[in-house]
TIFIRO-376907 format. One line per 8 residues: their letters; for each residue x, y, z of C-alpha. Coordinates in steps of 0.001 Angstrom, whole numbers, plus 500000, padded with zeros to 6 digits. Layout:
<atoms>
a) X:Y:Z ~ ... $
</atoms>
This chain:
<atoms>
xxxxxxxx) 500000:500000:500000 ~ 501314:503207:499105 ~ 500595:505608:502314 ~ 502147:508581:500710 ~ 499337:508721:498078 ~ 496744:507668:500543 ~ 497888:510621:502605 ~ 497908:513160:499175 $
xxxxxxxx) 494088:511577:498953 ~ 493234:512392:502669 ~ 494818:515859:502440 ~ 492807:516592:499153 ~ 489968:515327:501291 ~ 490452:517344:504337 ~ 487425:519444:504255 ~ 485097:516081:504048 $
xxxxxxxx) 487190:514717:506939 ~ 486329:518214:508965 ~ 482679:518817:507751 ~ 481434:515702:508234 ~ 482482:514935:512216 ~ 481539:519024:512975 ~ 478321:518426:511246 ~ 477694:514484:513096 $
xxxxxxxx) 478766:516411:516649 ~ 476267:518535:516152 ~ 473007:516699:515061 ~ 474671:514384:518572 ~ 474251:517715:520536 ~ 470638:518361:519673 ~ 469621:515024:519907 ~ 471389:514269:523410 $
xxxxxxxx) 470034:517633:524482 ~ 466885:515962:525732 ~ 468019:512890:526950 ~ 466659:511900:530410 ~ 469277:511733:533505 ~ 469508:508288:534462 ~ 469630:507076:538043 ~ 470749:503446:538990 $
xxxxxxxx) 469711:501390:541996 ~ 471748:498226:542915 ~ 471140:495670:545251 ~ 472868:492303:546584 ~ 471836:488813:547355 ~ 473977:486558:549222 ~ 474220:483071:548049 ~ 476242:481161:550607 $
xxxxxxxx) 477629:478907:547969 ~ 480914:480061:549057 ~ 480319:481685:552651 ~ 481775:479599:555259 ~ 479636:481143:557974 ~ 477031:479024:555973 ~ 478454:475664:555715 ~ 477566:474161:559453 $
xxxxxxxx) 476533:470378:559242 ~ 476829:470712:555803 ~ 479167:468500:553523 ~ 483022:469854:552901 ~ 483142:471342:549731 ~ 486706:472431:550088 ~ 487780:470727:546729 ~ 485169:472187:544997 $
xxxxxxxx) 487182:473529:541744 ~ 486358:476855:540916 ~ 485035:475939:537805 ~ 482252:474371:539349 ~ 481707:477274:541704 ~ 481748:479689:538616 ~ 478977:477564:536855 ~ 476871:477547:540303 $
xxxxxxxx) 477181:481383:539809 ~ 476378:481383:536074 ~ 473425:479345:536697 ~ 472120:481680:539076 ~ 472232:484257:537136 ~ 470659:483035:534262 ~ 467910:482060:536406 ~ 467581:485809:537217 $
xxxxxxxx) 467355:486893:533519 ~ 464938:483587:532470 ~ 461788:485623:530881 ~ 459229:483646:533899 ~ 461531:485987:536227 ~ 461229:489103:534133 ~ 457960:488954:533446 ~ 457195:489034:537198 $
xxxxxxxx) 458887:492372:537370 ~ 456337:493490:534677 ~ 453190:492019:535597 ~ 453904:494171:539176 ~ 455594:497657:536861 ~ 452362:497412:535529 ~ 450046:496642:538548 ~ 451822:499369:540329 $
xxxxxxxx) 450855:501975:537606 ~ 447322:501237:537152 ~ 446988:501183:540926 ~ 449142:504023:541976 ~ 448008:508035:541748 ~ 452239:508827:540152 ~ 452565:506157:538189 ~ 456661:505390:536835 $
xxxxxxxx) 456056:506418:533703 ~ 453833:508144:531856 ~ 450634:506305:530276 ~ 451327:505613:526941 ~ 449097:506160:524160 ~ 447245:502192:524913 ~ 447083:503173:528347 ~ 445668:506663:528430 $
xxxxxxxx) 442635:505527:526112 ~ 441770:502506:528379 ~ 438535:503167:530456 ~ 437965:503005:533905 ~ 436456:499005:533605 ~ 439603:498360:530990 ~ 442077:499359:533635 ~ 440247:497451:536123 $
xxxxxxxx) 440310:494333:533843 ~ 443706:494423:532945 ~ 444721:494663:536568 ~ 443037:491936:537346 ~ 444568:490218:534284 ~ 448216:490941:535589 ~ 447428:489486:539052 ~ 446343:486572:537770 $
xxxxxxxx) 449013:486227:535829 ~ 451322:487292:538232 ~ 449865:484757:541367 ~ 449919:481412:538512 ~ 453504:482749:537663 ~ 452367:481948:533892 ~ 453452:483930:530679 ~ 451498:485938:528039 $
xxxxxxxx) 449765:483756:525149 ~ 450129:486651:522139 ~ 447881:484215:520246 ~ 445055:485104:522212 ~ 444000:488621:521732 ~ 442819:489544:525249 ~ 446525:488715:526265 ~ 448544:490270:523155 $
xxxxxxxx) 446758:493108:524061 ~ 448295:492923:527939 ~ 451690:492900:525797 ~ 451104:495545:523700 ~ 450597:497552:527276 ~ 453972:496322:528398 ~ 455726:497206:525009 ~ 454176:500830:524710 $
xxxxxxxx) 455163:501225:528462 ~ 458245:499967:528069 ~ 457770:497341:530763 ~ 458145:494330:528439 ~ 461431:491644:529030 ~ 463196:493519:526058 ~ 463375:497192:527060 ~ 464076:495791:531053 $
xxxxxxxx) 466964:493831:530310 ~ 468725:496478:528150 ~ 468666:498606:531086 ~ 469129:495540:533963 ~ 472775:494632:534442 ~ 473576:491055:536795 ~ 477152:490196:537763 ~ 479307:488373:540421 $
xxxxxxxx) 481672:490601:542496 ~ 484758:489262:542047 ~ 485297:486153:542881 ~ 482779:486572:546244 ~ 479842:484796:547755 ~ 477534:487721:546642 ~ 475745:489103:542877 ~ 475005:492443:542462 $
xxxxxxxx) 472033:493542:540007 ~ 471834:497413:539085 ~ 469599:498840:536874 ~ 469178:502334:534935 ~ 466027:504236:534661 ~ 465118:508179:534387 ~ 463324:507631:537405 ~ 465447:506464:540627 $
xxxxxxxx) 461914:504678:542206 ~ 461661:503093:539200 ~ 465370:501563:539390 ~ 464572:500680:542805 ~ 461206:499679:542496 ~ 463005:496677:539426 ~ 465839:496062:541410 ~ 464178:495158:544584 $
xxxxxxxx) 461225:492461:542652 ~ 463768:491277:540646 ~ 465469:490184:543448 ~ 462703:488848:545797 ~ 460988:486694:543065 ~ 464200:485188:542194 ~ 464810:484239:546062 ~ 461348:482904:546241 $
xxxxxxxx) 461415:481071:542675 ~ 464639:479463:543866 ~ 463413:478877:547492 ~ 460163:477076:546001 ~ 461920:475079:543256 ~ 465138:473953:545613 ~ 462132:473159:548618 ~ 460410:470846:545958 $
xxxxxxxx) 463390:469294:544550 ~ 464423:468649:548459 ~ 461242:467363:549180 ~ 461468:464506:546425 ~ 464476:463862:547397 ~ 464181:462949:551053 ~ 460672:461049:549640 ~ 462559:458822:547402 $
xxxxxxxx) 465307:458074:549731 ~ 462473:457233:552474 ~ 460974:455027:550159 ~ 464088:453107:549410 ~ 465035:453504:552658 ~ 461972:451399:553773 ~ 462585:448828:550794 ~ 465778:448151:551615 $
xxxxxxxx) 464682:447850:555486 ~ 461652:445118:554317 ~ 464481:443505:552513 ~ 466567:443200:555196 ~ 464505:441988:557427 ~ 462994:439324:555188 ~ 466586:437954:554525 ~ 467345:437612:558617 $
xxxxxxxx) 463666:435703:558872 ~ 464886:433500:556459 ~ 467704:432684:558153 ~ 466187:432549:561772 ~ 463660:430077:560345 ~ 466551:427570:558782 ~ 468561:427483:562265 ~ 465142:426626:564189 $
xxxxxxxx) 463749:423744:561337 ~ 467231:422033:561715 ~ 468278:422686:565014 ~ 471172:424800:564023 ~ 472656:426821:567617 ~ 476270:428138:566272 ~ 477471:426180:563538 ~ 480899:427792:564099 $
xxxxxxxx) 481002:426454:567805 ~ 479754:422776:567069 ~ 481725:422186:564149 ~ 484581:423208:566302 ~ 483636:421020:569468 ~ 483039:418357:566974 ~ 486545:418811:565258 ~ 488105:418915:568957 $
xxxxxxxx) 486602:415697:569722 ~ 487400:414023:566712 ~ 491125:414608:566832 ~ 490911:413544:570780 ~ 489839:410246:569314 ~ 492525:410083:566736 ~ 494917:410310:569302 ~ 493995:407632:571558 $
xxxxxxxx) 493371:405358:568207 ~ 496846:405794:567651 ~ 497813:405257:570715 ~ 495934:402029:571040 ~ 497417:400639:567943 ~ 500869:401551:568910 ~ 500730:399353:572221 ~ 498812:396558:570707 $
xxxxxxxx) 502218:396193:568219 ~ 504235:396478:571254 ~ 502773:393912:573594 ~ 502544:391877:570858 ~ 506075:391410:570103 ~ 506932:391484:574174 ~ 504704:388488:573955 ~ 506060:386733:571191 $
xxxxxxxx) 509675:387210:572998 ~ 508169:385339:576080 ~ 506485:382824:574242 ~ 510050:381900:572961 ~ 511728:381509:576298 ~ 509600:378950:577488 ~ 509606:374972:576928 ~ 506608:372647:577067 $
xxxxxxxx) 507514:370929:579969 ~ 507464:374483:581834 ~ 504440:375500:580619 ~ 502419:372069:581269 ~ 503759:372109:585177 ~ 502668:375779:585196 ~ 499592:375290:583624 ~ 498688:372406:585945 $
xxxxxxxx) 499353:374285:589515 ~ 497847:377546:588524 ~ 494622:376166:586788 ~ 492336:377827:589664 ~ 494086:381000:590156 ~ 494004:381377:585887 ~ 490280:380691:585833 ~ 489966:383212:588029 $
xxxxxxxx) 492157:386043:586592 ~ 490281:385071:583210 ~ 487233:385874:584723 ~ 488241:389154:586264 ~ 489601:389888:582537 ~ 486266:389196:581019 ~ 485031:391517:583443 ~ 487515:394505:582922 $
xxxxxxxx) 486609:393841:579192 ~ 483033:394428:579609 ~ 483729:397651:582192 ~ 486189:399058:579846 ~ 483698:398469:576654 ~ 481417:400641:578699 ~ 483840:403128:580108 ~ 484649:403872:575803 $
xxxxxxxx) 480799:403951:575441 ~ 479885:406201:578181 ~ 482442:409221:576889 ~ 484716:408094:579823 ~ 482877:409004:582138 ~ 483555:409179:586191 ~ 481215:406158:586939 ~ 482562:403693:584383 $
xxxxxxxx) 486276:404575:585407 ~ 485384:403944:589052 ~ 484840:400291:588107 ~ 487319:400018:585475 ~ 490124:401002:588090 ~ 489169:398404:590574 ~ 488684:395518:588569 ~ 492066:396016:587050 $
xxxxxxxx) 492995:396431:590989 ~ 491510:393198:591824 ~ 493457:391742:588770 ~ 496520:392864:589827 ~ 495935:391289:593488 ~ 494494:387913:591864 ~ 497808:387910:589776 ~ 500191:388317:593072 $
xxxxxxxx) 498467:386032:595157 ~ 499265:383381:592433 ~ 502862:384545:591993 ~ 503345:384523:596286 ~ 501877:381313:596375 ~ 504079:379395:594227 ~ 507365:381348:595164 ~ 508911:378311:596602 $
xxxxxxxx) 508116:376742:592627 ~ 511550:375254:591332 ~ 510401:376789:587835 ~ 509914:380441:589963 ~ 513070:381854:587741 ~ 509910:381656:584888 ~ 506827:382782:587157 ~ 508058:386361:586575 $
xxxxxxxx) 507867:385656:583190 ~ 504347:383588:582694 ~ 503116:386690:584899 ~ 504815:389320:582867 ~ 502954:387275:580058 ~ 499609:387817:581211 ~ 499611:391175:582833 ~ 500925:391758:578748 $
xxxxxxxx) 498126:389667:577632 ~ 495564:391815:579717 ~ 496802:394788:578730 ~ 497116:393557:574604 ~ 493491:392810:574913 ~ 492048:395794:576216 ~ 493822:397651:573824 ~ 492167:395802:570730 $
xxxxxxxx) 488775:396283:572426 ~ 489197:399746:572562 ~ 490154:400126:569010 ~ 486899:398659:568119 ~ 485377:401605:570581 ~ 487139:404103:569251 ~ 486651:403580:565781 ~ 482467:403031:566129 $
xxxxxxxx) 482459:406385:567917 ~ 484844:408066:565603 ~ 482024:407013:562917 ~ 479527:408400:564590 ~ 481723:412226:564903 ~ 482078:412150:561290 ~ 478874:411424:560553 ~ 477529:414413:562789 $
xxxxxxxx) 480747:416549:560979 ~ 479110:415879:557607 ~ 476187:416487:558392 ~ 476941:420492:559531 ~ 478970:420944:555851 ~ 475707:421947:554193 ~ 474290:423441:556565 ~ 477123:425674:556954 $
xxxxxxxx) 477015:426363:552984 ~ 473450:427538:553722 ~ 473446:429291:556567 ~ 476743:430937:554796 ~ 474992:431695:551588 ~ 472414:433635:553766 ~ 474607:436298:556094 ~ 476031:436851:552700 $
xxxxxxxx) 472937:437959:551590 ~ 472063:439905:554903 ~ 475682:441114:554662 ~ 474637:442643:551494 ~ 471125:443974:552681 ~ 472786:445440:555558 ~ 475039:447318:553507 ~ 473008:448657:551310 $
xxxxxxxx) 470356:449644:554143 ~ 473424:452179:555176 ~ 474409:453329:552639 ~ 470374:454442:551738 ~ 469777:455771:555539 ~ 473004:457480:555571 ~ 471986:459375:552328 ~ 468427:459954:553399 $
xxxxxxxx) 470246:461328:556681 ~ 472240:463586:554993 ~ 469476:464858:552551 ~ 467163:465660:556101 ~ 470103:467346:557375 ~ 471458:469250:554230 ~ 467791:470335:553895 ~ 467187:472040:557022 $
xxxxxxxx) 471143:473375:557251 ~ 471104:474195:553503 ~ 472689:478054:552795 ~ 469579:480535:551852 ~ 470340:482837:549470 ~ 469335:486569:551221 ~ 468865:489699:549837 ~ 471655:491703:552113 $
xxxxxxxx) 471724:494879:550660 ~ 468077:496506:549235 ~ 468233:498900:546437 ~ 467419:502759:547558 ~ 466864:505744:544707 ~ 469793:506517:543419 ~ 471707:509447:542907 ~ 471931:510656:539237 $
xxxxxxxx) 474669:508594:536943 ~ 476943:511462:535425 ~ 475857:512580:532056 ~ 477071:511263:529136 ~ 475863:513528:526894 ~ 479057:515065:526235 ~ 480793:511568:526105 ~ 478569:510704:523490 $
xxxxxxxx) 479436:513692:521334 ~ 483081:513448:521325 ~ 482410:509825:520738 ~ 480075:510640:517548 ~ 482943:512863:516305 ~ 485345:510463:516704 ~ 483631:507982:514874 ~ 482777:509720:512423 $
xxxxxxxx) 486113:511221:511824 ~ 487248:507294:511369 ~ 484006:505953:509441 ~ 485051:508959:506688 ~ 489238:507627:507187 ~ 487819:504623:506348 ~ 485589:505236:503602 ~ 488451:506697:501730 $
xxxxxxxx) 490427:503709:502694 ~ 488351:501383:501136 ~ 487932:503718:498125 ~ 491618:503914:497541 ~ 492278:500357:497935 ~ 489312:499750:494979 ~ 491014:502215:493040 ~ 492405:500841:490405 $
xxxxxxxx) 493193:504327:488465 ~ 496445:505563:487007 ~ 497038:509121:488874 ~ 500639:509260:488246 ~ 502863:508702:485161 ~ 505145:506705:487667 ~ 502150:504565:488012 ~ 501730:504179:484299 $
xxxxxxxx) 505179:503665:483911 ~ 505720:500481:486170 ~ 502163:499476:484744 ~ 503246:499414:480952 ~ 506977:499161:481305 ~ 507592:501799:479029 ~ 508866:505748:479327 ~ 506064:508517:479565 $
xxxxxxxx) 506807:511375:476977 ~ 505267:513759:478683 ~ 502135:514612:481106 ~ 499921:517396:480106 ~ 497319:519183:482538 ~ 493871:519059:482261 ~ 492662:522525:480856 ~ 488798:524303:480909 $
xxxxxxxx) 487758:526655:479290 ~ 489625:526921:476498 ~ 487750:528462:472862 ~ 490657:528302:470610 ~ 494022:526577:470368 ~ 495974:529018:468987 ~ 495504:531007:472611 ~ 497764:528896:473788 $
xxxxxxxx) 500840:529855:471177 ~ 499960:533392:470286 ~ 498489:534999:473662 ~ 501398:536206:476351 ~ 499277:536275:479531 ~ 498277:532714:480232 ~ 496942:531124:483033 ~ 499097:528316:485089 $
xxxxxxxx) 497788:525577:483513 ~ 497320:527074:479876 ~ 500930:527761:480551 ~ 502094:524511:481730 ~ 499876:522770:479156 ~ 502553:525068:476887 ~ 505441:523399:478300 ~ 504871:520309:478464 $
xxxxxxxx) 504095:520495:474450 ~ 507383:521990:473513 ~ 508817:518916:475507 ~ 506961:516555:473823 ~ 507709:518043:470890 ~ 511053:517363:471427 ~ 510995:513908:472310 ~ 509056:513058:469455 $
xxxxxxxx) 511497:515260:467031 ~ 514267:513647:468435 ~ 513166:509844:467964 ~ 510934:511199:464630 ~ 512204:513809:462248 ~ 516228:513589:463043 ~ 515759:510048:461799 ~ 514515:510768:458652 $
xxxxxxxx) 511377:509270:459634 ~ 508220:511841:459243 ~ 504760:509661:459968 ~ 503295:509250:463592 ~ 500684:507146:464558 ~ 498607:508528:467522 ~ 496400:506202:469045 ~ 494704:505318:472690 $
xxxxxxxx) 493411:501978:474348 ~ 489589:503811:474728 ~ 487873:506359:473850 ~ 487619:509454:475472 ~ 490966:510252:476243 ~ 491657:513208:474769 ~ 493744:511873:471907 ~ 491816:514197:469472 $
xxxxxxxx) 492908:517475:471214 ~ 496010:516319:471862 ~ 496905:515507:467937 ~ 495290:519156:467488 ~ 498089:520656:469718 ~ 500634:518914:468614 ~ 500451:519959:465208 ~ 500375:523369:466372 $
xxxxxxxx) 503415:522592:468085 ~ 505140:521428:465785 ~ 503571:524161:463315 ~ 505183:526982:465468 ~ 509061:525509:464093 ~ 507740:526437:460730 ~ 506908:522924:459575 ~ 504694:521908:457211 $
xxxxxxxx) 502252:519713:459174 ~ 499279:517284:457629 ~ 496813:515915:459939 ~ 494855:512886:459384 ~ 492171:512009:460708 ~ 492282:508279:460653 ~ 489236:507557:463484 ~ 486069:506535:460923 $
xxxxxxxx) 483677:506087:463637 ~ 484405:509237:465263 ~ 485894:511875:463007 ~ 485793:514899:466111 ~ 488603:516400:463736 ~ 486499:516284:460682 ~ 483619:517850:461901 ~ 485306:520450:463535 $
xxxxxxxx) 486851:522232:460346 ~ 485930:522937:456690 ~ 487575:521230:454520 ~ 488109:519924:450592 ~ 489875:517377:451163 ~ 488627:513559:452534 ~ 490587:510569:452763 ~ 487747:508421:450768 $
xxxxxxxx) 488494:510923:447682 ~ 492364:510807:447398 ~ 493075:507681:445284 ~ 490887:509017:442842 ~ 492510:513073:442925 ~ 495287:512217:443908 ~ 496070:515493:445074 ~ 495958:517744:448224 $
xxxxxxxx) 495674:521288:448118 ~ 496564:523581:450986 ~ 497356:527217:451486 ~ 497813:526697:455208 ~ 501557:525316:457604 ~ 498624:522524:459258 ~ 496623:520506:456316 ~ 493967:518616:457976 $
xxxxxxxx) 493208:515299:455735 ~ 489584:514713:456979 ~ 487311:511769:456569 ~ 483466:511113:455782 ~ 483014:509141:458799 ~ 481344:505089:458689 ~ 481766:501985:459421 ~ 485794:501936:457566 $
xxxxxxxx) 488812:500811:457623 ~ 491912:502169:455840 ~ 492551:499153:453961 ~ 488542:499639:452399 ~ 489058:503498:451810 ~ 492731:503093:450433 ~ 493667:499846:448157 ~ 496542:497586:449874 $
xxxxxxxx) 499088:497755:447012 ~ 498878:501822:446823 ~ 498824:502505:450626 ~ 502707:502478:450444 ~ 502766:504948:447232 ~ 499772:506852:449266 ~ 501819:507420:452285 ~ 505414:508575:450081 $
xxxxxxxx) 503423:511087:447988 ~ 502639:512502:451267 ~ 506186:512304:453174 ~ 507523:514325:449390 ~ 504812:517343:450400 ~ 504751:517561:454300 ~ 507559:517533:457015 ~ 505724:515483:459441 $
xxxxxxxx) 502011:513697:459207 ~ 500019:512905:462545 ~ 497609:510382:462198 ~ 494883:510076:464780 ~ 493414:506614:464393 ~ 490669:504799:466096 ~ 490976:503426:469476 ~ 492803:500095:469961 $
xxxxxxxx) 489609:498491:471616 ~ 488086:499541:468585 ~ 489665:496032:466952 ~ 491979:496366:463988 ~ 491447:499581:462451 ~ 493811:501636:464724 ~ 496175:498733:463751 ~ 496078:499152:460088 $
xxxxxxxx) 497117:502393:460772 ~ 500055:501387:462940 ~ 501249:499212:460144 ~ 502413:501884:458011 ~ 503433:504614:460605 ~ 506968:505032:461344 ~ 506582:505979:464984 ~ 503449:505964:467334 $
xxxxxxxx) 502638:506784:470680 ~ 499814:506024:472775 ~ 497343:508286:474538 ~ 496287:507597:478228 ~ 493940:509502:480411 ~ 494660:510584:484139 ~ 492591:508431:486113 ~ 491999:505320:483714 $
xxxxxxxx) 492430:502076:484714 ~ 493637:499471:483084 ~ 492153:495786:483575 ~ 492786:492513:482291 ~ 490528:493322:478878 ~ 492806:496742:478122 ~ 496264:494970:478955 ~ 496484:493233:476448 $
xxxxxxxx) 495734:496333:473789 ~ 498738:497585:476258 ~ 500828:494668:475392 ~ 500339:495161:471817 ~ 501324:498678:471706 ~ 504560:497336:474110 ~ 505751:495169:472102 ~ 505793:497369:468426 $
xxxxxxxx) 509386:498400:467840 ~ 508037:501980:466788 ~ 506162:503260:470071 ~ 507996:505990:471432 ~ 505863:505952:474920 ~ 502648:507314:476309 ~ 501901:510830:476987 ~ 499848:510921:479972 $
xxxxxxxx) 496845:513231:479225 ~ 494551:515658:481669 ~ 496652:515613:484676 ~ 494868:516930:487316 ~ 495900:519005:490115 ~ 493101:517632:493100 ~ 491755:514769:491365 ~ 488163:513952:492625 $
xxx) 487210:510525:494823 ~ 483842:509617:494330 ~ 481964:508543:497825 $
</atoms>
């Protein structure tokens, strides 16, 4: 962007920039002359969602993220500006005026031309609205006409919240609502219903949602109680149908007794094996003579010890039976007493034996016998009642699977029962500990805000002043237009001749060469032609070369006048000068003079006749082209008759655009140049015309034509 021109264009545009802010500051002044003071009123409600005064027997919410806290807030507030909240505010703005001798506001128009019975029904429209919290139905017409009342008093939930501001301070427990009215009961009057309906809307809606709640949880809560208790009946009722005390305790007495058992088994079997090898040992030492003799004298005292033995069996077969019990050991111990004394009488009496040395040993033998027997009897004991523990053992297995199976279940029930009455605890609790929210701080009338009249009209000036900066911005960045012949140099890529000014008011040509007081344009306009003149002279006539092709990419562009003027120019250095006027569909230069001669007649005169320094060669204007006026083969003779009369010829042909014509033309000239208007553009459809010209070996350049001084910017 070039922001040296775009300043040039802002300076040329400096009155605009001036004019239009004084004149916007001043239609602001008049307009904010009237404008009502405003007065606010601002009150604030406590919420206690982050007040730890407020948090006794309540739940610890210290890792509440802020977030969360934030959104809490936001919710709030929206609740505030939800239309069933506004329109409270309205349906009492509105009861208040009807009611009330100095009404707010004004009536309106609607109101003024309601009747004493209208006003009466509409009030009692409002309350009834207001008490069933409900909103307008604009369908019906009864009600759209209640609307129409709250639009025309500006009451309605637009024109309140434009006015009605609702924030959080800070980052604090409380929200602060304000709101702006030209009359400070009004703001008050808002500000205070606003914020009582919204504690009682959220009171009523947080005391329902409470309440169902704590019903809910009561319901489960008895549910899961019923289920409970049905689950512990079941199991009471198992234990008492098969006598079932402590299954833990009698499988463990039963164990006990069991392994008690197991012991003395073992034990029995381990002194059977020994007295049964002690026996065997005996058995060897003695001969049959021995044991005949010994048989023979003791035959009394043996029956008797055998009988004692049968005895002690039957006792200790009891004692086994009994559990071994006090009673049965009693007789157990004295029969094996007697024994013992039966055995030493028979041992004292036959001391005196010769075979004594083996009386020790026959008694040894039987006290081993006695003892080998008892053992085996007991085994027998043992095992019966060891079959009767196991079978008792087994018997508890699935019971205890059962009865298992059910505290499992009550486990579960009980848990569950918890976990619901410690919720439904916490809900009764929560809901009479729960934070209020509390209006702390009522709105009063309010002082007047300061004015911002004035703020507004520096504000309108300001903006204006930048909505005209940018106008001209977006103008200039359009702009596609050629203002300088820099510009039209790095367009075209080739060298500008010259740039002549843009000049009004001008009756005759010669002015400009013969009169001595001209005007600064006239005079610059005179300058620049001598240097054209001189450019062209130097790449024209010191070459021997005398024909110049003027042409332009449009029409319009002053190519006309310009071929005019420089034939004057060149007429003033006492040349002999023929103009031709080469543009068929517009021949300006042929209908401005009187002339003999026309380009259609030459081939057949052959001959011009002039008894002026500028010939002008005119035309008789149609839809032609050289190459139809003039024959191919005597357009080369035509154009050396001419160069043998005249020092230079200027040809001003048709406009490129115009097809081939001008280029027919161009074909025969020696040099051309090329015509291009201050503020033209030149888009994709006219660069290529450029290119052509370009790209001729016999353009000179372009002289840029009506240069002018403050060019204009349309807006």
């Amino acid at each position: 962007m070039n922001f040296n021109k775009f300043f040039k264009v802002l300076n040329r545009k400096k009155f605009i920039l001036i004019i239009i802010p004084i004149v916007t500051v001043i239609i602001t002044y008049f307009l904010s002359k009237n404008m009502l003071d405003a007065y606010q009123s601002e009150a604030q409600i406590a919420t206690g969602l982050v007040d730890e005064t407020q948090r006794l027997l309540q739940s610890d919410n210290s890792n509440t993220h802020e977030s969360q806290v934030n959104q809490k807030f936001n919710n709030l507030m929206e609740i505030m500006r939800l239309k069933k909240t506004i329109d409270l505010v309205s349906y009492k703005l509105m009861i208040h005026d009807l009611k009330s001798k100095k009404p707010f506001r004004k009536y309106s128009d609607i109101v003024s031309d309601l009747s004493e019975a209208e006003k009466v029904a509409a009030i009692k429209a409002f309350e009834k609205k207001y008490a069933d919290n409900e909103p307008l139905l604009l369908w019906d017409k009864k009600q759209k006409k209640l609307e129409e009342m709250l639009v025309s008093m500006q009451y309605h939930e637009e024109a309140l919240k434009k006015k009605l501001t609702i924030f959080r301070n800070n980052n604090s427990d409380f929200i602060t609502i304000t709101f702006d009215s030209e009359n400070p009961d009004l703001s008050a009057f808002v500000v205070n219903t606003l914020a009582t309906e919204f504690i009682d809307y959220y009171t009523r809606i947080s005391k329902e949602s409470e309440i169902r709640g704590t019903t809910y949880l009561g319901n489960l809560l008895q549910q899961k109680r019923d289920s409970l208790n049905k689950k512990m009946n079941t199991l009471k009722n198992f234990k008492i149908a098969n006598n079932v005390l402590n299954l833990h305790e009698q499988s463990k007495i039963l164990y006990g007794e069991i392994m008690d058992f197991e012991s003395k088994k073992l034990e029995a079997q381990k002194n059977i094996e020994s007295f049964s090898q002690t026996l065997y040992g005996i058995d060897a030492k003695f001969n049959p003579k021995d044991r005949r003799y010994l048989d023979a004298t003791l035959t009394k005292i043996n029956q008797e010890i055998v009988s004692t033995k049968q005895k002690l069996k039957g006792a200790t077969d009891r004692h086994i039976r009994s559990g071994f019990t006090n009673d049965t050991r009693v007789v157990v111990d004295s029969l094996q007493e007697l024994l013992s004394d039966q055995i030493n009488y028979a041992t004292d009496k036959y001391i005196v034996n010769p075979l004594a040395s083996k009386e020790k040993l026959v008694l040894e033998k039987l006290n081993l016998e006695v003892s080998s027997d008892l053992a085996k009897y007991s085994i027998n004991s043992i095992n019966n009642h060891l079959e009767g523990l196991n079978a008792k053992f087994k018997n508890l297995v699935p019971f205890e699977a059962i009865v298992q199976s059910y505290e499992r279940d009550i486990d579960v029930a009980s848990s569950e029962y918890l976990d619901v009455l410690n919720k439904y605890n916490d809900a009764n609790m929560q809901s009479n500990y729960k934070a209020k929210l509390r209006l702390i701080q009522q709105a009063m009338p309010g002082l007047p805000q300061p004015s911002k009249k004035m703020l507004l009209v520096i504000l309108s000036g300001i903006i204006s002043f930048i909505f005209c900066v940018a106008i001209l911005l977006v103008i200039f960045l359009f702009d596609k237009s050629i203002s300088t012949a820099k510009e039209l140099a790095l367009v075209t890529k080739q060298p500008i001749l010259g740039e002549l000014p843009k000049i009004n008011n001008l009756s005759d040509l010669k002015d400009i060469w013969t009169e001595k007081d001209l005007d600064d344009d006239k005079l610059l306009f005179k300058k620049q032609m001598r240097s054209i003149r001189f450019e062209i002279k130097k790449d024209l006539l010191y070459k021997k070369d005398k024909v110049l092709g003027i042409t332009s990419i449009d029409h319009k562009e002053g190519k006309t006048f310009f071929s005019l003027s420089l034939a004057y120019s060149f007429a003033m250095l006492g040349k002999k000068v023929l103009l031709i006027d080469g543009n068929f569909d517009h021949p300006s230069i042929s209908e401005s003079v009187v002339t003999k001669v026309y380009l259609e007649d030459f081939s057949a005169s052959n001959q011009i006749y002039s008894d002026t320094i500028i010939t002008i060669l005119a035309n008789k204007g149609g839809d032609l082209s050289l190459l139809e006026v003039i024959k191919e083969e005597e357009i080369t003779q035509f154009f050396d008759d001419l160069k043998s009369k005249f020092d230079i010829i200027l040809i001003d042909t048709c406009a490129l655009k115009d097809l081939n014509k001008a280029k027919e033309w161009l074909v025969y000239t020696d040099k051309n140049i090329g015509v291009f208007k201050f503020g033209n553009s030149l888009p994709e459809e006219k660069i290529e015309h450029c290119d052509y010209l370009v790209s001729n070996p016999n353009y000179l350049g372009w002289i840029f034509n009506k240069v002018e001084k403050n060019p204009k910017i349309a807006i």
